[in-house]
C-alpha positions as CSV (number, residue, x, y, z in Angstrom):
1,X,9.1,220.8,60.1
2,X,8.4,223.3,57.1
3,X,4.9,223.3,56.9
4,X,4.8,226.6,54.5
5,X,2.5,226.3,50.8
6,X,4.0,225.7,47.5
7,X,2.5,226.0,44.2
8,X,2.4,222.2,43.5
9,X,0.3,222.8,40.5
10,X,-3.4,221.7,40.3
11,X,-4.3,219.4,38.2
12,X,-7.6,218.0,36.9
13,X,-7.8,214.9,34.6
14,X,-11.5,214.5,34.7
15,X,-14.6,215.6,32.2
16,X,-15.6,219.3,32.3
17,X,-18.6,218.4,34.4
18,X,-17.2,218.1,38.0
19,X,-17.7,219.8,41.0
20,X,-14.4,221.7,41.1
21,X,-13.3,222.2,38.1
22,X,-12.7,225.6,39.3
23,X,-9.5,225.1,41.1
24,X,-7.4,224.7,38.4
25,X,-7.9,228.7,38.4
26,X,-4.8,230.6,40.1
27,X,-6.8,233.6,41.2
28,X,-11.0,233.4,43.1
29,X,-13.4,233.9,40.7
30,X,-15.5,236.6,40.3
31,X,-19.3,237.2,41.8
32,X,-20.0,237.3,37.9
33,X,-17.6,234.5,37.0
34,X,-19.2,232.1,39.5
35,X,-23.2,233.1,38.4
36,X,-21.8,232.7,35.1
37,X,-20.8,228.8,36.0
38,X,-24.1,228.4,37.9
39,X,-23.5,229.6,41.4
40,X,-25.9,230.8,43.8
41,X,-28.8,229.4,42.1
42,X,-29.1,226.2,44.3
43,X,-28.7,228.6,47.7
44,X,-32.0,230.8,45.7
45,X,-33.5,227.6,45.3
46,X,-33.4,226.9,48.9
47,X,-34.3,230.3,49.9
48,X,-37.1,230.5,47.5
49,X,-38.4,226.8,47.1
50,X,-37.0,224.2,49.3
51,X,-37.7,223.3,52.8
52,X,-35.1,222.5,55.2
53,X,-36.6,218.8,55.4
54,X,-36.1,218.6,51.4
55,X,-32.9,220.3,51.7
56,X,-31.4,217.7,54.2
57,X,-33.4,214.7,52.2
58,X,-30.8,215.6,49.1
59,X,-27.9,215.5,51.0
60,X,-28.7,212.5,52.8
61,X,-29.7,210.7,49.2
62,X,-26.0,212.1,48.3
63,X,-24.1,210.1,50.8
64,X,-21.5,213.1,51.1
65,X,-19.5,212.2,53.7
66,X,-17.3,214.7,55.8
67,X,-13.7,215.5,53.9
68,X,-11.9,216.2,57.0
69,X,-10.7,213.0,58.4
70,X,-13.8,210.8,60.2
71,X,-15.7,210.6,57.5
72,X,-19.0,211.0,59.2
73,X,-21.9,211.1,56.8
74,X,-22.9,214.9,56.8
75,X,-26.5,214.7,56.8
76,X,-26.2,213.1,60.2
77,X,-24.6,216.3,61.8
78,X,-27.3,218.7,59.9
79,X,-30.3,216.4,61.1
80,X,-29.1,216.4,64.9
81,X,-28.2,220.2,64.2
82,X,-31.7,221.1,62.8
83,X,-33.8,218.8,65.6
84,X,-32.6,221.6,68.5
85,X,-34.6,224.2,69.4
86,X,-32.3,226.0,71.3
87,X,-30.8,229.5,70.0
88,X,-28.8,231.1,68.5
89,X,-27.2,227.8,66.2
90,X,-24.0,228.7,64.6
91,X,-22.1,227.5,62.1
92,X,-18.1,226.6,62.1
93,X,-16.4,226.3,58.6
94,X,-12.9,224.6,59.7
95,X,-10.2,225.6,57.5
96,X,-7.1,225.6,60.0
97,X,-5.9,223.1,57.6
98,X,-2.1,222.8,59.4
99,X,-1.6,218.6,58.7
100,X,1.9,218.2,56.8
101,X,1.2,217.5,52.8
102,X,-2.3,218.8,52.9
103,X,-3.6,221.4,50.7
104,X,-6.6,220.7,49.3
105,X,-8.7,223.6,51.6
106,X,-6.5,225.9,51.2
107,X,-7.2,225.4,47.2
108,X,-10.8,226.0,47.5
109,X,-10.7,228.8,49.1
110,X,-8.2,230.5,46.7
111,X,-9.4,229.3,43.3
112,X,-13.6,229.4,44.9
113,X,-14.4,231.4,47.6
114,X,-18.1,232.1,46.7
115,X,-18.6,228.0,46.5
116,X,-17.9,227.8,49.7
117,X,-20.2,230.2,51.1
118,X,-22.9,229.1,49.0
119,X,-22.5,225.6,50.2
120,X,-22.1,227.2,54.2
121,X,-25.2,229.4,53.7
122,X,-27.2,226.3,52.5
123,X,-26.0,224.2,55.3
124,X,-27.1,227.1,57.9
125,X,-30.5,227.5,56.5
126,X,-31.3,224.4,56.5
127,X,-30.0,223.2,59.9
128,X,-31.4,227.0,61.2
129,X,-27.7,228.6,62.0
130,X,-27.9,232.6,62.5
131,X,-24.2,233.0,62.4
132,X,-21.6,231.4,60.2
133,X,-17.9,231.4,61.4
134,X,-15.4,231.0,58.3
135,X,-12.7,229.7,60.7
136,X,-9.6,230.3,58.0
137,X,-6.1,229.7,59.1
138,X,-4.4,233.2,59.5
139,X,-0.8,232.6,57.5
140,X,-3.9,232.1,53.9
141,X,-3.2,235.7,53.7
142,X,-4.2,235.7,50.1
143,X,-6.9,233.4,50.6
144,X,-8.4,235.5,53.7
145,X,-8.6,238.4,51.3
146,X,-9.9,236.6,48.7
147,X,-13.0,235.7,51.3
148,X,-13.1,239.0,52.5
149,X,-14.3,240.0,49.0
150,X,-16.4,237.1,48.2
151,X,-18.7,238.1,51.2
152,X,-18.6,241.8,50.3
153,X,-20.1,241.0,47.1
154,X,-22.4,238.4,48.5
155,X,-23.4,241.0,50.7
156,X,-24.3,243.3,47.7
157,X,-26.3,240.3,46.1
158,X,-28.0,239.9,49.3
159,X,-27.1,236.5,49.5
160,X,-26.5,237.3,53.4
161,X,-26.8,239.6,56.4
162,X,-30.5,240.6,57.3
163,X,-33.8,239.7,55.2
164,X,-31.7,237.4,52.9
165,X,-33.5,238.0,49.4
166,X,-36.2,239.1,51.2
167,X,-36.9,236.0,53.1
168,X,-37.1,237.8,56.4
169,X,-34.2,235.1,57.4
170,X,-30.9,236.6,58.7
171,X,-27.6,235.3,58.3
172,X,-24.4,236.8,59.8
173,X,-21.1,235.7,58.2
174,X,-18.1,235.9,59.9
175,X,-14.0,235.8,59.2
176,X,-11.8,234.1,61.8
177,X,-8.5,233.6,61.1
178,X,-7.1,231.1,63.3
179,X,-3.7,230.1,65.1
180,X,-0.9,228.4,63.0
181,X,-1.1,225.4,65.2
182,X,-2.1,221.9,64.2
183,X,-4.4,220.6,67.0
184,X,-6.2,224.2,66.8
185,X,-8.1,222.2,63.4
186,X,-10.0,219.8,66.1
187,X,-13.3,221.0,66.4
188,X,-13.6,221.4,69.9
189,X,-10.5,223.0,69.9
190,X,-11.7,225.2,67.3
191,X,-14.6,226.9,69.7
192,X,-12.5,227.5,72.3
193,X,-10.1,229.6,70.0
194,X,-13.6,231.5,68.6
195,X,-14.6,232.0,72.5
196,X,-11.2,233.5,73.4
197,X,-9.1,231.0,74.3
198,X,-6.2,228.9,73.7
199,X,-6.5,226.2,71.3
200,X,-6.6,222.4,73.2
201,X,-9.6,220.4,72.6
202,X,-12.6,219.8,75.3
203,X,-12.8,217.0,77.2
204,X,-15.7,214.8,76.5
205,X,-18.6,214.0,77.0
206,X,-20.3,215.7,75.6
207,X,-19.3,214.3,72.7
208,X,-20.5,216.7,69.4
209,X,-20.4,220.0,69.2
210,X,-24.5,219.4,68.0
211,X,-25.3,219.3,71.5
212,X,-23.0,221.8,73.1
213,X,-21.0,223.6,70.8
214,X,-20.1,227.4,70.6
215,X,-21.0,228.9,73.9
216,X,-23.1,226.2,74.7
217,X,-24.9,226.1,71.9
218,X,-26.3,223.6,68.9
219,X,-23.3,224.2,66.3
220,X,-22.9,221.9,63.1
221,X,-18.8,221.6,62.5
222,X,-17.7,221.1,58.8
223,X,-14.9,221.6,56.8
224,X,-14.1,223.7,53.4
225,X,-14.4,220.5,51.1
226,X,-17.1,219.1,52.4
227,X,-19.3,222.2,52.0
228,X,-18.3,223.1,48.9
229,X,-19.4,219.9,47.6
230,X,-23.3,221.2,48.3
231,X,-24.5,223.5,46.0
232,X,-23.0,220.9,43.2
233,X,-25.3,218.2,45.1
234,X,-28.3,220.3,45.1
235,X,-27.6,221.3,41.4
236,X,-27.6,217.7,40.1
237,X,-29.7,216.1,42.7
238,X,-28.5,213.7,45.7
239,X,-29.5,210.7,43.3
240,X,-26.9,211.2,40.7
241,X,-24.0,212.5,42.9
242,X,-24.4,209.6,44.6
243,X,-23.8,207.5,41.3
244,X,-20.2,209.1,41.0
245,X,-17.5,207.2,43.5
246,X,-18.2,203.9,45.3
247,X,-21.2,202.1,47.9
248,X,-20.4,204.2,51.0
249,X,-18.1,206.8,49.3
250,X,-20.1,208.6,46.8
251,X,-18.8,211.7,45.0
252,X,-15.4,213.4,44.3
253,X,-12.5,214.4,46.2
254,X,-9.3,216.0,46.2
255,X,-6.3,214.6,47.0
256,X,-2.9,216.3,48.0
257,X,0.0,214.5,46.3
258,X,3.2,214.4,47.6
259,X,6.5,213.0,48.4
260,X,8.7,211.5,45.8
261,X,6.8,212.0,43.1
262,X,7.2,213.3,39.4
263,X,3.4,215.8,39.5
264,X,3.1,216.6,42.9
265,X,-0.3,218.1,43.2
266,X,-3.8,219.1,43.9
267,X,-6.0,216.5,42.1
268,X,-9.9,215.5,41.4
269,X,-10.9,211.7,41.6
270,X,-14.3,209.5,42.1
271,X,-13.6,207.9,45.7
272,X,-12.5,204.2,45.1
273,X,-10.3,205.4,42.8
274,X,-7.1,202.9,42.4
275,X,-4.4,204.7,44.2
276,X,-2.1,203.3,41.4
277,X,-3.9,205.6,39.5
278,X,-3.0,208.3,41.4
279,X,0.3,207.8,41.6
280,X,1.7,206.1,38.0
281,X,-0.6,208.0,35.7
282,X,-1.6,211.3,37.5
283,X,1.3,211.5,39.8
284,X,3.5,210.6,36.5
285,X,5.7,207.7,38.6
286,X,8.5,207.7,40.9
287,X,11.0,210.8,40.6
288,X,14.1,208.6,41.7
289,X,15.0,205.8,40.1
290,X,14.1,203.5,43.2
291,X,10.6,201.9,43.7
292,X,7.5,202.8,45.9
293,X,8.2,201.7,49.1
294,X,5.6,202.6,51.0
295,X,2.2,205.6,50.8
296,X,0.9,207.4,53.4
297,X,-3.5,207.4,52.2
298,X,-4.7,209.8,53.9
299,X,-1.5,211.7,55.9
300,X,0.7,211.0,58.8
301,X,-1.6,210.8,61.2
302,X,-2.7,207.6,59.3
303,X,-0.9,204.1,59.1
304,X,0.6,204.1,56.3
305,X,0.5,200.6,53.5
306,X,3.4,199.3,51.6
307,X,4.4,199.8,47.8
308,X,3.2,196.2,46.3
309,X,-0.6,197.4,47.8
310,X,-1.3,200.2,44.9
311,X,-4.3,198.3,43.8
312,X,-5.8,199.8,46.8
313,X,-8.9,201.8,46.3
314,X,-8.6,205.8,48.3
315,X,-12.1,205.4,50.0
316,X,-13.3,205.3,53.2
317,X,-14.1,201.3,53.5
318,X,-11.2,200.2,51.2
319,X,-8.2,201.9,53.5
320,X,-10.0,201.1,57.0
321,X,-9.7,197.2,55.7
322,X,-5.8,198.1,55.1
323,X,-5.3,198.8,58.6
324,X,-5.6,202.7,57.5
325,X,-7.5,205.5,56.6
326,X,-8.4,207.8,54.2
327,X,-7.9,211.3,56.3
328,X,-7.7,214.0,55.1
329,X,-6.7,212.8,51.7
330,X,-3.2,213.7,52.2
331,X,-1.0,210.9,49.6
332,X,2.8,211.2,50.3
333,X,4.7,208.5,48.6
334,X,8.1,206.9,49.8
335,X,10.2,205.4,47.4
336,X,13.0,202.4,48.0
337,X,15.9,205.1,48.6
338,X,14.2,207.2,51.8
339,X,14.9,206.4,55.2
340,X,11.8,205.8,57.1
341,X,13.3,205.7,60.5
342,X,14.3,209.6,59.4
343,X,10.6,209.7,58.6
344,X,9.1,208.7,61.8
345,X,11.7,210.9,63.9
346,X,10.1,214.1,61.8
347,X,6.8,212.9,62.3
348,X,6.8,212.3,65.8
349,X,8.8,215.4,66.3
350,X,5.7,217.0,64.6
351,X,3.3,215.1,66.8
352,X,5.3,216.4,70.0
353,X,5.9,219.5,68.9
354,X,2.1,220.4,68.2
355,X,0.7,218.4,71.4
356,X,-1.6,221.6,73.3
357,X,0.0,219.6,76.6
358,X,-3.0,219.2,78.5
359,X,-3.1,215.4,78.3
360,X,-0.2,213.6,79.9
361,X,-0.4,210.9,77.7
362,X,-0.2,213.0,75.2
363,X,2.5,215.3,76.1
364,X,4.8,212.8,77.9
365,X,4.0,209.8,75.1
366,X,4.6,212.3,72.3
367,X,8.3,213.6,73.3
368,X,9.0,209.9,74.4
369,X,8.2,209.1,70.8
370,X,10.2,211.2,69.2
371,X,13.1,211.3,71.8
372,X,13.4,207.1,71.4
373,X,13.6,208.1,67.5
374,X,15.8,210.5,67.8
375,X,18.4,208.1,69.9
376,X,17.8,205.3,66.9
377,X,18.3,207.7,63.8
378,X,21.5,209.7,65.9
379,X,23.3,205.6,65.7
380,X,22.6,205.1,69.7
381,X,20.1,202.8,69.9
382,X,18.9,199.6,71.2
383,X,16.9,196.6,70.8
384,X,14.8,197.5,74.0
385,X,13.9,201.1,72.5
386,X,11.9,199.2,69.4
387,X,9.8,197.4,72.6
388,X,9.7,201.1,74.6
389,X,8.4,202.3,71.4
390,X,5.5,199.6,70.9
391,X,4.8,199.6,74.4
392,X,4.3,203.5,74.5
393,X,2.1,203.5,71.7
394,X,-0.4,200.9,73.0
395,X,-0.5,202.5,76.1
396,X,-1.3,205.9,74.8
397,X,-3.6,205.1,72.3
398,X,-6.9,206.3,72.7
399,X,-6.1,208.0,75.5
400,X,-6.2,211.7,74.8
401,X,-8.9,214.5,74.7
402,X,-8.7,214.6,71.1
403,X,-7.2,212.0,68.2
404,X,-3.3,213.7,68.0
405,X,-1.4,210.8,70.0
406,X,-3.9,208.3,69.2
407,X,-2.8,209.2,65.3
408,X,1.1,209.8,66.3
409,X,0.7,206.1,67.7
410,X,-0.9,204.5,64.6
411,X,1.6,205.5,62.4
412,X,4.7,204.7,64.8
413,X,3.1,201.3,64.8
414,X,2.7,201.0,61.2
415,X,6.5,202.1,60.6
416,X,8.0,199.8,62.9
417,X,5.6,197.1,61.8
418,X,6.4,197.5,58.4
419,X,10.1,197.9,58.5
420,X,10.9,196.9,61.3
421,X,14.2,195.3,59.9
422,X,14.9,199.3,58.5
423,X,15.0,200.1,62.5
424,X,16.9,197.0,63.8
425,X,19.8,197.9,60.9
426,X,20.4,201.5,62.3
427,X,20.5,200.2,66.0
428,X,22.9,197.9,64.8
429,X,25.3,199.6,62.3
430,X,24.8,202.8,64.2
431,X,23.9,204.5,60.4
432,X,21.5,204.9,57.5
433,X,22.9,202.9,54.0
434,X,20.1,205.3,52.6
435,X,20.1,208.6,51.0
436,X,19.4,211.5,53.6
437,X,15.9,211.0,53.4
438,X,14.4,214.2,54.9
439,X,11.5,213.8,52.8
440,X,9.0,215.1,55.3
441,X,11.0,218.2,56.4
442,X,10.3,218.9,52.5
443,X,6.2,218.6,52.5
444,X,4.4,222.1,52.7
């Protein structure tokens, strides 16, 4: 599956006012840009002002809740992070970012590197991290370099490093690129890459990286949006960004729009927004002249809901209802024309394909997945393969040392499901009356 980054276009339809309105940019700001807009002046605050206990009050009055899949409110993980007196504490910035139609990370850190070290270099303070590991998949070459020279002129602020702003509080900052491999974005798996090994994901318990972490240590895990979203919180207080969004999704977020689409992009939104929204104004409609068949929320490693359920709202609360999620706010839309048996073979082709192999569940379930796929789409299959399929996915469910076949099963389930009749024509015509419908061999 081509997995590689396009220039979608980013697009912002919101007031002036919002956290990033930076991305629309198409190279990182500048040190002077950023002060210009604001920056750095809620991490001086902290430094200069604000206790960690007031620090950690404002995020949890903010109701920021983690942008990379789980949704786990944030102030949670700094609270456990901070109560440890253990040492060192580090840090992990996860931007491995390798989910098919997701792009939103890699955005921030091209168009606003310094935003996300400002948010990371609150978060440490506060929680009492000494190192900061800015875990960056390595094929952002442009993106890496862009960090690379964010920090350096952080450094020259003294915005890190030793005696930050003469604090006497040190902070080292550190660039990892990581592997080009999907299930190296799990946390766990993510520490075992920074301690020098292969990325597969820990077995639990335990079961957060707060209490064992990165060589054994108290280590608070976010991702790229997530902290970027702090210094804006600390700027206009936790009260007010909660006020943007819905109940138990405050704030913004960006979502990745793709598929068959007219303005495939990078967009802002309040969470709850109506994904209608999304996809006949922002997304400017169908490209084909079919109609919306079905919408992956949140990516493919969520269920996905049918076309006739756009009044749905893209927050945490709404999708979970719908039997989905919102992810990692990956939207790819399907319209009446695209073969979604074609679709599920590419996904779980994907799923099996990126499995570390460790799990049997995972690595057996996964190919026997995509294999009973590949026998339907090829015109070979039969009605018992649609029960094989079923039966697989409930027995591998939950079953795994992280959530890759347990997401691989969810949205096999939700395709046949859903369409079932689309799999029981194939098996019996022995073809597709569709167009080629390779639509996920085409998201980056």
């Amino acid at each position: 599956m081509n997995r590689g980054f396009k220039e979608a276009g980013y697009r912002l339809l919101l007031k002036e006012d919002v956290p990033f309105r930076s991305f629309r940019e198409k190279s990182p700001r500048t040190m002077e840009a950023y002060r210009a807009d604001g920056g750095y002046e809620s991490l001086i605050k902290v430094i200069r002002q604000k206790k960690p206990a007031e620090v950690l009050e404002e995020i949890q009055k903010s109701g920021l809740r983690g942008r990379g899949g789980a949704g786990y409110p944030a102030w949670r993980k700094w609270e456990m992070v901070s109560a440890k007196e253990e040492s060192p504490k580090y840090l992990c910035v996860n931007g491995a970012e390798e989910e098919p139609g997701t792009f939103k990370d890699r955005v921030l850190l091209r168009t606003n590197p310094h935003q996300l070290l400002e948010g990371a270099l609150i978060a440490a303070l506060t929680v009492g991290a000494s190192v900061i590991y800015l875990y960056i998949n390595r094929k952002f070459s442009e993106e890496l370099k862009g960090m690379a020279a964010a920090l350096a002129a952080a450094r020259g602020e003294r915005f890190w490093g030793e005696d930050i702003l003469g604090s006497r509080r040190n902070i080292d900052v550190i660039i990892f690129p990581s592997p080009v491999a999907y299930v190296a974005g799990e946390e766990t798996a993510m520490l075992e890459v920074i301690e020098g090994r292969r990325p597969a994901p820990r077995q639990k318990p335990p079961f957060y990286p707060v209490h064992n972490g990165l060589y054994g240590k108290p280590t608070l895990v976010n991702n790229v949006e997530t902290l970027s979203h702090v210094p804006h919180i600390l700027r206009m207080g936790g009260e007010a960004y909660r006020k943007i969004g819905v109940a138990d999704s405050s704030g913004t977020s960006l979502f990745s729009l793709t598929g068959n689409v007219n303005n495939p992009g990078v967009y802002e939104l309040p969470m709850g927004t109506p994904l209608r929204q999304l996809i006949d104004d922002l997304g400017g409609g169908l490209s084909g002249s079919g109609k919306l068949k079905a919408v992956f929320p949140g990516g493919p490693s969520c269920g996905l809901i049918g076309g006739d359920d756009l009044d749905a709202n893209l927050d945490y609360e709404a999708l979970k209802k719908r039997g989905t999620a919102f992810g990692t706010g990956a939207v790819i839309a399907f319209d009446d024309e695209t073969c979604l048996v074609n679709a599920g073979l590419h996904i779980t082709e994907f799923f099996s394909e990126e499995s570390c192999g460790q799990c049997p569940p995972c690595k057996m379930g996964g190919k026997h997945l995509a294999d009973l796929h590949q026998k339907i789409e090829s015109g070979h299959g039969e009605m018992e393969d649609l029960q094989s399929i079923e039966q697989i996915c409930s027995v591998v469910k939950g079953r795994g040392y992280c959530s890759l076949i347990t997401g691989a099963s969810v949205t096999v389930e939700s395709l046949v499901r859903n369409f079932r009749e689309e799999y029981e024509n194939h098996i019996q015509t022995g073809k597709c009356g569709m167009k080629s419908g390779q639509i996920m061999q085409n998201i980056d």
